[in-house]
N, C-alpha and C positions, 0 to 999 in steps of 0.2 A: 931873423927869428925873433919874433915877439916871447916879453917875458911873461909870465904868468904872477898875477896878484895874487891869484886865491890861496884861503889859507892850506889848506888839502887839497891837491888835485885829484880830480875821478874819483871821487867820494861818490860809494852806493850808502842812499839812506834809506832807512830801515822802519822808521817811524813817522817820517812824515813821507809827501810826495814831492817832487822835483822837477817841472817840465819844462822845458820849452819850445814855447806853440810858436808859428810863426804871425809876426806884426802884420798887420793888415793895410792898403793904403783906403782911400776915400772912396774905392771903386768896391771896396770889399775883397780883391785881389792880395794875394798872399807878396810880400814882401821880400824877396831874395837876401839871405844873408844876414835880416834884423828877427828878434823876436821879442815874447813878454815871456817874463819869468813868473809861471805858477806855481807855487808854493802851497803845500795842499795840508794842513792837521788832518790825520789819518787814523783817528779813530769814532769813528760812527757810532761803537755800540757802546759809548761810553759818553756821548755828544761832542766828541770830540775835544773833551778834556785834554789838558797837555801834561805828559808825565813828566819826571826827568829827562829822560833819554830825547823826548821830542824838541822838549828845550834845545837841549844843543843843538840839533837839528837845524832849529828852527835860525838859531845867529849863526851857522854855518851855511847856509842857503840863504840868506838875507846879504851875507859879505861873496856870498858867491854870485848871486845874479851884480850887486855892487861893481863889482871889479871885473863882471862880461863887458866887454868895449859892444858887443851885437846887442846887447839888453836895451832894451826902448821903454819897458816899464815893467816894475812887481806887481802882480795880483795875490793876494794873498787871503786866502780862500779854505776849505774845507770839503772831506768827501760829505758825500750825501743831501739830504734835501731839510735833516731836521734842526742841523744846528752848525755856528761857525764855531762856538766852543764857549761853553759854558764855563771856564778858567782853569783852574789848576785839576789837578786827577783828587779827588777826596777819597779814595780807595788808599792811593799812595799815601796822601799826608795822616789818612788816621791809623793805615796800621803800620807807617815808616816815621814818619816828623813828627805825631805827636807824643811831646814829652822828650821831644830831640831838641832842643831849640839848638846848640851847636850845629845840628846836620840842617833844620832849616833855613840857618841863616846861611850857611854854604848855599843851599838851593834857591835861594832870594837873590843872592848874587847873579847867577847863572839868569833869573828872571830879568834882573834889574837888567843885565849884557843882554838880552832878548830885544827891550824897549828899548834900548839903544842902539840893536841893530836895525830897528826900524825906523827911530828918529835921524839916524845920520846915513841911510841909506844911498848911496849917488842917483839914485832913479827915483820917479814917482811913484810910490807905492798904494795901489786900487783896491781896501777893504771887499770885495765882496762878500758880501752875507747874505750866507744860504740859507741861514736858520736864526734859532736863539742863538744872542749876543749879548751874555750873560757874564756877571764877576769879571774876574781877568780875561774872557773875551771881551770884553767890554772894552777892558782898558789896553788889551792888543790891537782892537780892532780902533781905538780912540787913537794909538800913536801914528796909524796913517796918515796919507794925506789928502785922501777921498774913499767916500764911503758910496754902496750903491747895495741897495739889499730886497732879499725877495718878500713881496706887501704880507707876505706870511709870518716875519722876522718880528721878534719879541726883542727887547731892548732893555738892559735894568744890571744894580746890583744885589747881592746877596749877601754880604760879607756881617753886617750886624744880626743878619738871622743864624746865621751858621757860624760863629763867633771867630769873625776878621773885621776889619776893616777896611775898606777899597784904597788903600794907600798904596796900589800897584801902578795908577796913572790915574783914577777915576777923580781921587781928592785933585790933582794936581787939573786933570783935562777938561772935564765937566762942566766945571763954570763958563771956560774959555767957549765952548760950543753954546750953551742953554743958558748963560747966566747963572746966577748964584742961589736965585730961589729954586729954579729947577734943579739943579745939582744938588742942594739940599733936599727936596725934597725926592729923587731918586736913591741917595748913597745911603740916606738915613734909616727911610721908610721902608726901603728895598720891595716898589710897587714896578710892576713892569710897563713900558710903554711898546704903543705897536708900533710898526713900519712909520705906518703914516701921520701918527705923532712926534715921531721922534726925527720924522721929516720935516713937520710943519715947525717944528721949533728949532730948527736948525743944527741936528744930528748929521742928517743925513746928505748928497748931492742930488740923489735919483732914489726911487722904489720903482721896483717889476714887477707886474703881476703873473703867478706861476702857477696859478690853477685854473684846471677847467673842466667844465661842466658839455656834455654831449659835446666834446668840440670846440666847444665858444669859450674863450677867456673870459673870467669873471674876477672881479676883485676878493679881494679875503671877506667872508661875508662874515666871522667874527666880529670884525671892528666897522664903526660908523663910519663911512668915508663922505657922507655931506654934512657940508658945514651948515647949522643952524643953531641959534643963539637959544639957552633954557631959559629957566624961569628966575634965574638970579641975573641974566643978563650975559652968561661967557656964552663964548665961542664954542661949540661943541665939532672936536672933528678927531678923529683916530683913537678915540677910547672903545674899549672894549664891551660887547654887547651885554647886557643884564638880561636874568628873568625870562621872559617868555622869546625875546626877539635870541636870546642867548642859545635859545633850544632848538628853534628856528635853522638858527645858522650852522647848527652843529650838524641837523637835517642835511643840507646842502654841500658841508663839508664832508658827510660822510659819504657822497656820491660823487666829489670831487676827484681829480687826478692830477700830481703833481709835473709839471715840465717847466725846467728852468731857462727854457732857451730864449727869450725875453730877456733873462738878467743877465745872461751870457753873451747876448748882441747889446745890452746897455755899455755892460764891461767891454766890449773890444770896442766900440765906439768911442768909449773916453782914451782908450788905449790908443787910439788914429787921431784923436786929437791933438795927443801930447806928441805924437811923430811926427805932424806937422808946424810944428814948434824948434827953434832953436834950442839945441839940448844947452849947450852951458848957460842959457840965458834962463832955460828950465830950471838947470836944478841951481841957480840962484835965488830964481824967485821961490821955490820951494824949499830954500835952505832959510830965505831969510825970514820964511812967513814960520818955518818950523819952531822961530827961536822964543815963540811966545810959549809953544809947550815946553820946549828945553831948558826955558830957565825956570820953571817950575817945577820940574821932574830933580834938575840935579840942585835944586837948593833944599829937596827934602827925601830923595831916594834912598840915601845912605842910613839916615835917621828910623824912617820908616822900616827899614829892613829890619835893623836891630830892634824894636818894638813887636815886630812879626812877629820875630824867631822868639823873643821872650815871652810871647802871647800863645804860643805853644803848651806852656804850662801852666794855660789857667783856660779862658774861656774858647782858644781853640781847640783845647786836649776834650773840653766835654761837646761842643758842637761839632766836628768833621767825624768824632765817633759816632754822635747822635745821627747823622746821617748815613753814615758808611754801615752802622748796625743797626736801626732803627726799622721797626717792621714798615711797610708800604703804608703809604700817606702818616704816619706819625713819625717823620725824622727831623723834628727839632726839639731842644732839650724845654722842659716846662719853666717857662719864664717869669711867672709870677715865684714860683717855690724857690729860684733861684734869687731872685731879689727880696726875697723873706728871710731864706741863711744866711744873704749877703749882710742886711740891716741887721741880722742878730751876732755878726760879727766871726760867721763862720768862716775855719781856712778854706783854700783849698785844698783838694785831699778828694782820696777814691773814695771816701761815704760820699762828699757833695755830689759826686758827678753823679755817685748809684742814686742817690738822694732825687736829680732830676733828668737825667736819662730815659729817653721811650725804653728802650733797648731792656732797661733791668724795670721797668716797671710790666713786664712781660712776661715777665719772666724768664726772657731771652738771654742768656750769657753769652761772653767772647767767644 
C-alpha cells in the first residue's frame, strides 16, 4: 500500500476547479494511468479575482497535484474566455482589509504560501492565459514555469493606480523576464501590454489565436501584429491600435467568435513535451532555473508583506474603495487633489479620502 503525501485527502473544492485530464503521448492518444493537473480560478464574473477562500484552494491543489506520483504536469488556468485573473478580489479587500492591516497581513501570508506553492511545485507548471493577466495575476501567472496565452490576452500591472504596489512577484519577476526598463516601465506606469508584445519581448513561450470570423481564424485585430519600423526608427509590433484603425478593429471584433481550442492543443503539446522527458532530470532542471525567481521572492516577500498590510491605512484604504464604489468608468481616486493635501501636509483621515474619492464626489455614500 502506497502512502499518501497530500495534505487532505478527497478534498472537494469549492472555489476553484480541480481536474485531472489525461496526458496525451505524441500520437495525440490518451495515456494510461498518467495525467495533467488542471487547476482552474473559478470566478468569471468577477475576472476571476482570487478571494480568500480560493487562496487556499489554490496551495492545496498545487501540493496536491505535487505529491500525485501520475501528475506529468500543472496547468494552471482559469474558467472562461475573458480573463486568467486580474489579482486579488477588490470587493473583498475594500469592504473586509481595508483599514485591517492586522487581517491583511494574515491574508499576504496565505498569498505569499500561494507563490510558493507554485515556485517549489514537483512538476512543471503551464500558465495558460485565457484572458487579462492583470495585478496579482500577473505575478501568479509570472511564478510559473511557462507561459502560453490567447493573442486576445492583455498583460500589465495596476497596483500604483489603485493604491498597491506589485510587490506580490512583479517587483521581484519582471525584470528577470523583460529586463529592467520594461519592468519599470509596466509596474510604474501600469500601461498594458498585448499577447504579442508581451511575447515579442520575452513574457511569454507561445500565443494562440482564438477568434474567428465566418470560420476562419483571424488574429486579434486590436493589436498590430506586423512588424514595421516608425518614424523615430523602433520596431513597431504588438501595440494596440489607435484612432480610426482602433474603430476598425473593434468592427471586426464585434462579429468575432471566441474558441479556445488552438490554446488548448498549444497547452497539451508542451504537456507531451515534458512526458517525453526524464522526469527527475525535469524537475531539476526546472528547480534549478527556478532559483533565479526564488531568491528574489524570499529576500523581500516578508518585508513587502508587512508594508501591504500597513498600506491598508493609507493609500490602499482610499484606492480599492475608489474602485469597489466608484460609479462606472470613474474608479480611481483624483490624483492631482491628493498630491495637493498631500504637499499641504494633510493627515490621513476620512475627510482626505471624501476629499478625493469618485464615490462621494457623487454624491454616492457607502
Amino acid at each position: 500500500m502506497l502512502k499518501s503525501h497530500t495534505l487532505v485527502d478527497d478534498y472537494e473544492y469549492k472555489h476553484i476547479q480541480y481536474e485531472l485530464r489525461p496526458a496525451l503521448d505524441p500520437a495525440g492518444k490518451e495515456v494510461e494511468g498518467l495525467f495533467n493537473a488542471w487547476i482552474s480560478l473559478d470566478n468569471p464574473g468577477q475576472y476571476n479575482s482570487y478571494t480568500t477562500d480560493a487562496v487556499k484552494e489554490v496551495i492545496l491543489a498545487f501540493r496536491q497535484a505535487s505529491m500525485d506520483r501520475s501528475v506529468n504536469c500543472c496547468v494552471f488556468t482559469a474558467v472562461g474566455d475573458k480573463a486568467f485573473c486580474t489579482g486579488g478580489n477588490t470587493k473583498e479587500y475594500a469592504e473586509y482589509y481595508s483599514s485591517n492591516p492586522q487581517e491583511y497581513k494574515q491574508y499576504m501570508r496565505l498569498f505569499n504560501d500561494m507563490i510558493d506553492s507554485i515556485l517549489r511545485c514537483d512538476k512543471p507548471v503551464i500558465n495558460r492565459v485565457n484572458g487579462m493577466r492583470i495585478a496579482g495575476g500577473q505575478e501568479i501567472g509570472m511564478a510559473c514555469d511557462f507561459s502560453i496565452a490567447a493573442d486576445t490576452a492583455r498583460f500589465g500591472q495596476a497596483g500604483p493606480r489603485h493604491g498597491s504596489a506589485p510587490d506580490g512577484g512583479s517587483t521581484d519577476f519582471l525584470p528577470l523576464y523583460v529586463g529592467f526598463s520594461r519592468a519599470m516601465e509596466s509596474c510604474v506606469l501600469c500601461e498594458m501590454w498585448s499577447a504579442h508584445k508581451a511575447m515579442h519581448i520575452g513574457l511569454l513561450n507561445g500565443v494562440a489565436p482564438v477568434l474567428k470570423v465566418d470560420g476562419e481564424w483571424i488574429p486579434n485585430p486590436m493589436v498590430i501584429t506586423d512588424r514595421f519600423v516608425d518614424d523615430f526608427g523602433n520596431i513597431v509590433y504588438g501595440d494596440f491600435k489607435l484612432g480610426a484603425e482602433k474603430a476598425a478593429a473593434k468592427e471586426v471584433m464585434a462579429k468575432a467568435e471566441t474558441d479556445l481550442g488552438k490554446l488548448d492543443e498549444a497547452v497539451e503539446a508542451l504537456c507531451t513535451k515534458v512526458l517525453m522527458l526524464m522526469p527527475d532530470c525535469v524537475s531539476k532542471t526546472v528547480n534549478g532555473l527556478r532559483k533565479h525567481k526564488q531568491w528574489h521572492w524570499d529576500n523581500t516577500n516578508v518585508t513587502n508583506r508587512e508594508w501591504l498590510a500597513l498600506n491598508m491605512m493609507t493609500e490602499a484604504k482610499a484606492g480599492f474603495r475608489a474602485f469597489n464604489e466608484g460609479p462606472k468608468g470613474k474608479r480611481e481616486v483624483d490624483f492631482i487633489k491628493l498630491r495637493q493635501l498631500l504637499a499641504q501636509g494633510h493627515e490621513w483621515n476620512e475627510e482626505l479620502i471624501r476629499e478625493i474619492s469618485p464615490q462621494y464626489q457623487t454624491g454616492e455614500e457607502e
